[in-house]
C-alpha positions in Angstrom: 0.0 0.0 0.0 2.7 2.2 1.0 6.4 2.8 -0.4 8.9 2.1 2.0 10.1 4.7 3.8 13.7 6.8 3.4 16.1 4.7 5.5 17.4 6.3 7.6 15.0 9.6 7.4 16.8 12.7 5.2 19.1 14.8 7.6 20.5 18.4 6.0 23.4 19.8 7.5 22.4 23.3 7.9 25.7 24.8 9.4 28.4 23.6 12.0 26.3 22.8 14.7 22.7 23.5 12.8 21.1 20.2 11.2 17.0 19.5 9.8 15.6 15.8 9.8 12.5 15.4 8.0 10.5 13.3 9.3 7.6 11.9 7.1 4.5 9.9 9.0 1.8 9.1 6.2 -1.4 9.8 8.3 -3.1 6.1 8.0 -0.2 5.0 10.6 0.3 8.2 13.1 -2.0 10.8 14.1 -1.4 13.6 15.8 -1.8 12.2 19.6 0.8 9.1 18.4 3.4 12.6 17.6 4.6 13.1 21.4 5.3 9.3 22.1 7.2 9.0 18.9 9.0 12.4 19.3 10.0 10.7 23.2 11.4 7.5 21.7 13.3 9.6 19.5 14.6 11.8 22.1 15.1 8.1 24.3 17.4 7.0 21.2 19.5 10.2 21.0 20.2 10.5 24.7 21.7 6.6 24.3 23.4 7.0 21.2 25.1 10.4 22.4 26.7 8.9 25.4 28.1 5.7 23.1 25.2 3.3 23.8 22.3 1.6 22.0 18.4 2.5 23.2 17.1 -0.5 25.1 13.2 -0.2 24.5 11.1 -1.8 27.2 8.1 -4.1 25.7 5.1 -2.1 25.1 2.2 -2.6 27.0 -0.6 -2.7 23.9 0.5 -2.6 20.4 -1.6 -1.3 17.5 -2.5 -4.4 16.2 -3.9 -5.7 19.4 -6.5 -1.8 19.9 -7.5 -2.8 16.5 -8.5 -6.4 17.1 -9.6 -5.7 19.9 -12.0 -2.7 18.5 -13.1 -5.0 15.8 -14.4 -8.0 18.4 -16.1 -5.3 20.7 -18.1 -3.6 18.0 -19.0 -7.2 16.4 -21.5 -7.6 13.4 -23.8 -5.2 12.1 -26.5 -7.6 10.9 -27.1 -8.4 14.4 -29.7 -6.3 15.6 -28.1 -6.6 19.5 -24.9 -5.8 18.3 -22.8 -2.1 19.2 -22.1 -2.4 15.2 -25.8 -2.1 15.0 -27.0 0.1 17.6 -24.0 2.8 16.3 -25.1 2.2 12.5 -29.1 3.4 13.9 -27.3 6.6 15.9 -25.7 8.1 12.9 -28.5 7.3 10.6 -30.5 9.3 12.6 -28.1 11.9 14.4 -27.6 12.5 10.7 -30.7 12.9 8.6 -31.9 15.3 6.0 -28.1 16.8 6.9 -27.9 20.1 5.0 -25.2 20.3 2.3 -22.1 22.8 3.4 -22.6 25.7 0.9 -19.5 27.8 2.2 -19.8 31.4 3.1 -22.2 33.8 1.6 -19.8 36.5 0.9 -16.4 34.1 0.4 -14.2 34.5 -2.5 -11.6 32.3 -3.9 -8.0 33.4 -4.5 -7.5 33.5 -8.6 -5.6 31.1 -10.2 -6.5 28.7 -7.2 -7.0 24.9 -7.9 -9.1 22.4 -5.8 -7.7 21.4 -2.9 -5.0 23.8 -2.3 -5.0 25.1 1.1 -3.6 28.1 2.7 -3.1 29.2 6.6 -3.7 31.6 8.6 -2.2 31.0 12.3 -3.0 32.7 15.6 -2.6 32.1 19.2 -4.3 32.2 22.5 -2.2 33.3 25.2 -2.5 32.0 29.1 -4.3 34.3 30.1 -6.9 33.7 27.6 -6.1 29.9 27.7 -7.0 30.4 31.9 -10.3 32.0 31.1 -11.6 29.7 28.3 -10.5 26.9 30.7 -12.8 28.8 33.3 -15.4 29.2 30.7 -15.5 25.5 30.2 -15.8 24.8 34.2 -18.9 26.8 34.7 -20.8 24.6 32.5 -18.9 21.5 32.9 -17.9 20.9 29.6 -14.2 20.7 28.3 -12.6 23.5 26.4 -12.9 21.6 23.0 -16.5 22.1 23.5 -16.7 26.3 24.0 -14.3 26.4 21.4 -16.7 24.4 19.1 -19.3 25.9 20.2 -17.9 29.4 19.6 -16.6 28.4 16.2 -20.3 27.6 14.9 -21.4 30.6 16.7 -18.9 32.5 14.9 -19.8 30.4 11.5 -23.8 31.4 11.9 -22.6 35.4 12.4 -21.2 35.2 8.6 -24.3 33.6 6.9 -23.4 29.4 7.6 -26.7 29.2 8.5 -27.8 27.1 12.0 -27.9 23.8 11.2 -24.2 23.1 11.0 -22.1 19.7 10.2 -18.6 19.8 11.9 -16.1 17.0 11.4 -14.4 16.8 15.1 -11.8 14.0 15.7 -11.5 11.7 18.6 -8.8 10.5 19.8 -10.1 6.7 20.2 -8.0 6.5 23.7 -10.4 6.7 26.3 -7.8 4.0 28.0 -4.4 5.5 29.7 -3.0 2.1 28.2 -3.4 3.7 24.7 -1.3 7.1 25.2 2.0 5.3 24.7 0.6 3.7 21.4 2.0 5.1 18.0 -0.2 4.6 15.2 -3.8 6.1 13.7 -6.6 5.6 16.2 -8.8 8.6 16.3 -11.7 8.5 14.4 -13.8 11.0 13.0 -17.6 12.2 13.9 -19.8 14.5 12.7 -21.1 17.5 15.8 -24.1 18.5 14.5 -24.6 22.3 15.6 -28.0 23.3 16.3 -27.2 27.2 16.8 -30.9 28.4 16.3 -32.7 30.9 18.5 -30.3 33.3 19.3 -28.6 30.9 22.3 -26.6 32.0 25.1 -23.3 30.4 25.4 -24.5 28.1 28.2 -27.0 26.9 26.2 -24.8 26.1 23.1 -22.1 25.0 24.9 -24.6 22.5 26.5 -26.1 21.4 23.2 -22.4 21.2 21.8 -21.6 19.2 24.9 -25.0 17.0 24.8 -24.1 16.0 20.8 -20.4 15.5 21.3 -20.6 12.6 24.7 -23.4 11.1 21.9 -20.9 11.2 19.2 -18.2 9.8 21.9 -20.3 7.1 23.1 -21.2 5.9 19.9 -17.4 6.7 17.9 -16.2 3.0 16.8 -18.3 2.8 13.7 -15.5 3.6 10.8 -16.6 6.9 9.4 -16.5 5.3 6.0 -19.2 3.5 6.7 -21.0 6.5 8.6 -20.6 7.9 4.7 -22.1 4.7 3.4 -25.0 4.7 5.8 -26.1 8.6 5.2 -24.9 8.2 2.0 -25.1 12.0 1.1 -23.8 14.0 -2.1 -20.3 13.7 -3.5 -18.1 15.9 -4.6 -14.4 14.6 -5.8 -11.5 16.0 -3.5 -14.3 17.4 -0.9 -15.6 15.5 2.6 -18.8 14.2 2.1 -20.3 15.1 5.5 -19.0 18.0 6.3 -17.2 21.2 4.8 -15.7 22.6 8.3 -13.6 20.8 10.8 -12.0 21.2 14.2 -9.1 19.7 15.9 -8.0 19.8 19.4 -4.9 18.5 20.7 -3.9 18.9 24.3 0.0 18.4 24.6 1.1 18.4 28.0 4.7 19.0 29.0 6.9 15.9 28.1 7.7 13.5 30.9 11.1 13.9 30.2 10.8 17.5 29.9 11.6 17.2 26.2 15.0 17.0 26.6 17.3 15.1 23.6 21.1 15.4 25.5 23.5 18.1 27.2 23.9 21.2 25.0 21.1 20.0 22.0 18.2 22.5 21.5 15.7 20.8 19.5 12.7 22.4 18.0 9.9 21.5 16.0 9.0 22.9 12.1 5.8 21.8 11.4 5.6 21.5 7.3 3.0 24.0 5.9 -0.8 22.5 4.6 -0.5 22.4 1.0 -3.8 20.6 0.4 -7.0 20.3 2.2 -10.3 18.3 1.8 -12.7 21.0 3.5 -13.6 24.6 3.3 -12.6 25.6 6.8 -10.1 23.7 9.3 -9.5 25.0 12.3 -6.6 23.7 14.3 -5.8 23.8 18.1 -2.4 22.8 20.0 -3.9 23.1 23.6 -0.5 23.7 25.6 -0.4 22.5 29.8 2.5 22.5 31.5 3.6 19.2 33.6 1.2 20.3 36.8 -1.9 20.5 34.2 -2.3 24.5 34.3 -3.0 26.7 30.9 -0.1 27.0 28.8 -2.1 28.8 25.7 -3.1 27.3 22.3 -1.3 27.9 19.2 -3.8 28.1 16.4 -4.4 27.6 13.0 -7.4 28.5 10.2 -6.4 26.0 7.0 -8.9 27.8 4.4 -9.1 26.0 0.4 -8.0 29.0 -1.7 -10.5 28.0 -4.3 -13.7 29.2 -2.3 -12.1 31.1 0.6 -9.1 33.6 0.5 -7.2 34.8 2.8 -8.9 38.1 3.4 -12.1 35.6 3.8 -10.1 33.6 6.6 -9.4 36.6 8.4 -12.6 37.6 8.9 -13.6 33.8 9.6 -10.6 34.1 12.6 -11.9 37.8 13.7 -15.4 36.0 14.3 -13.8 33.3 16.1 -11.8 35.5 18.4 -15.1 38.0 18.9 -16.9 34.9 20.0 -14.3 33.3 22.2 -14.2 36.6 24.1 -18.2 37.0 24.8 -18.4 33.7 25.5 -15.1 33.7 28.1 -17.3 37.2 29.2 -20.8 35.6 29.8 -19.4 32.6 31.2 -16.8 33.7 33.8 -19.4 36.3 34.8 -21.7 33.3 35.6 -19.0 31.3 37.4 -18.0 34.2 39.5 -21.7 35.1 40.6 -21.8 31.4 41.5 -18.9 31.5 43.6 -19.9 34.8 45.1 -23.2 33.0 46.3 -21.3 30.0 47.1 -19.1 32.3 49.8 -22.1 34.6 50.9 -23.4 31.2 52.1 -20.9 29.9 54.1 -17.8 29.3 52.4 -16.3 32.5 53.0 -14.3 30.8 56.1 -12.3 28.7 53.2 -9.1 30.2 52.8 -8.4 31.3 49.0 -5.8 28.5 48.4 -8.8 26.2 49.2 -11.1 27.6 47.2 -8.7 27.8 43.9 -8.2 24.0 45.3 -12.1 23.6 45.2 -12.0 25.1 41.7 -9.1 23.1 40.2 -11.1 19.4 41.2 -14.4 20.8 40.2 -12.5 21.3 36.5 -10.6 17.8 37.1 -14.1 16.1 37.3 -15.2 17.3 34.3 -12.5 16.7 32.4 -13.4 15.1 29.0 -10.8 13.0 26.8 -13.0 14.0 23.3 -10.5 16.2 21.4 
């Protein structure tokens, strides 16, 4: 299926002490949750080589092949009514009827001379202290930050004419086991978050319908999303998702173990290679930074846009929504927390000393935490 790979992978000497290794991971075998194990058994290898020794790799706990048999047994076969097979087949049937096609943005244009498929980016970032107050955001209506940040991505979507009935492609990183985060190789799987942002909704209340259709998705996420396509069996368009024309992925990428180091006096740092081609309309991309203790470290974000129906001016304007939303969401929900912990004190918990109640805080956001990314 696959050409073997460049053996051992291209390194450039860029100057005396300066050198590149590309490093090229077809997406059918890593995904992006696989990236930090592999980059730490890399960094394992150097640290052995560069004192004169050889890596000695302790036997993996759970290998791909064994997630995949063992995903294949649990979801068993479809014909049999009893079956998960079946009873996830019937959820996306119906999550997913009469789905409305993705018509792009009323007032998008296309950058000339672009062909289908070929992407461009526009990055952006969220600093702590944003990072701390979406991450409060998400506590007062116990939902994870993925889900405001969906939720204020559809909301920023319906401000520019998307309409309120909105397919996103979200997806999961299929390692709801801690045994899996060691495990390089492709296991997330994607869903379809239907976004109901009708009625004018606060952000509680899209946040909690965001959240509601999200746990379904999660709950009912082993079903192949080929055959999801099969089963709703909508439109086609060649080069395009079927299901959806906008996307979100979220990646939470806590400090290394190891602190990311590679050996005395190396400095290693990581070049991303630029999207050149893209299969939706809008794809928005979140690094979700925490440092080793779990606390906000700010996301690094990007908007991949297809230059044949959205330029870059157009994916501006798409970010400047996004940001608006993020803000008056982060705004109406902190507000709400605060009042809540204000009534919280006035009734008896003003004794607690602060440390406790930033303790009482930091659990209340531990509980809720939700590995759907």
């Amino acid at each position: 299926m696959f050409p073997p790979p460049p053996s051992p992978p291209p390194l450039w000497r860029r100057g005396p002490d300066r050198h590149t290794l590309l490093l090229v991971l077809h997406h059918a075998t890593v995904d992006g949750h696989a990236l930090e194990p592999l980059l730490a058994d890399l960094r394992f290898a150097y640290r052995a080589r560069a004192v004169g020794g050889a890596p000695r790799w302790p036997a993996p706990a759970v290998q791909y092949a064994d997630h995949a048999l063992w995903l294949r047994r649990r979801l068993g076969n479809e014909d049999r009514p009893e079956s998960p097979a079946a009873r996830q087949a019937a959820y996306w049937k119906g999550a997913l009827a009469a789905l409305p096609p993705w018509r792009g943005l009323p007032d998008a244009t296309g950058a000339p001379g672009a062909g289908p498929g070929a992407a461009g980016t526009v990055r952006f970032a969220l600093d702590q202290r944003e990072h701390r107050r979406l991450a409060a955001a998400a506590r007062a209506c116990s939902a994870g930050t993925g889900m405001v940040v969906q939720a204020a991505f559809a909301a920023a979507l319906g401000d520019l004419g998307a309409g309120h009935d909105l397919p996103i492609g979200v997806p999961l990183a299929g390692r709801d086991d801690e045994v899996l985060d060691g495990v390089v190789g492709c296991l997330v799987n994607t869903v379809v978050l239907r976004v109901d942002t009708s009625g004018a909704p606060t952000a509680r209340t899209l946040v909690g319908r965001v959240r509601e259709r999200l746990l379904a998705a999660h709950a009912h996420q082993d079903l192949p999303f080929d055959r999801v396509v099969e089963l709703v069996n909508p439109a086609r368009q060649a080069g395009r998702q079927p299901l959806f024309g906008v996307a979100v992925s979220h990646l939470v990428r806590a400090e290394p173990a190891d602190g990311g180091r590679w050996a005395d006096a190396v400095a290693v740092a990581e070049r991303p290679v630029p999207v050149a081609r893209t299969a939706v309309d809008l794809l928005l991309q979140l690094v979700e930074r925490r440092t080793a203790d779990g606390a906000p470290g700010g996301l690094e974000c990007a908007l991949v846009h297809a230059l044949d129906g959205c330029d870059e001016p157009t994916a501006r304007r798409v970010v400047a929504a996004f940001r608006r939303r993020v803000t008056e969401f982060c705004d109406e929900l902190n507000d709400e927390l605060n009042d809540e912990l204000n009534d919280e004190v006035d009734g008896g918990l003003n004794d607690e000393p602060a440390d406790e109640l930033n303790d009482l805080a930091q659990v209340h956001d531990h509980n809720h935490e939700v590995r759907v990314r």
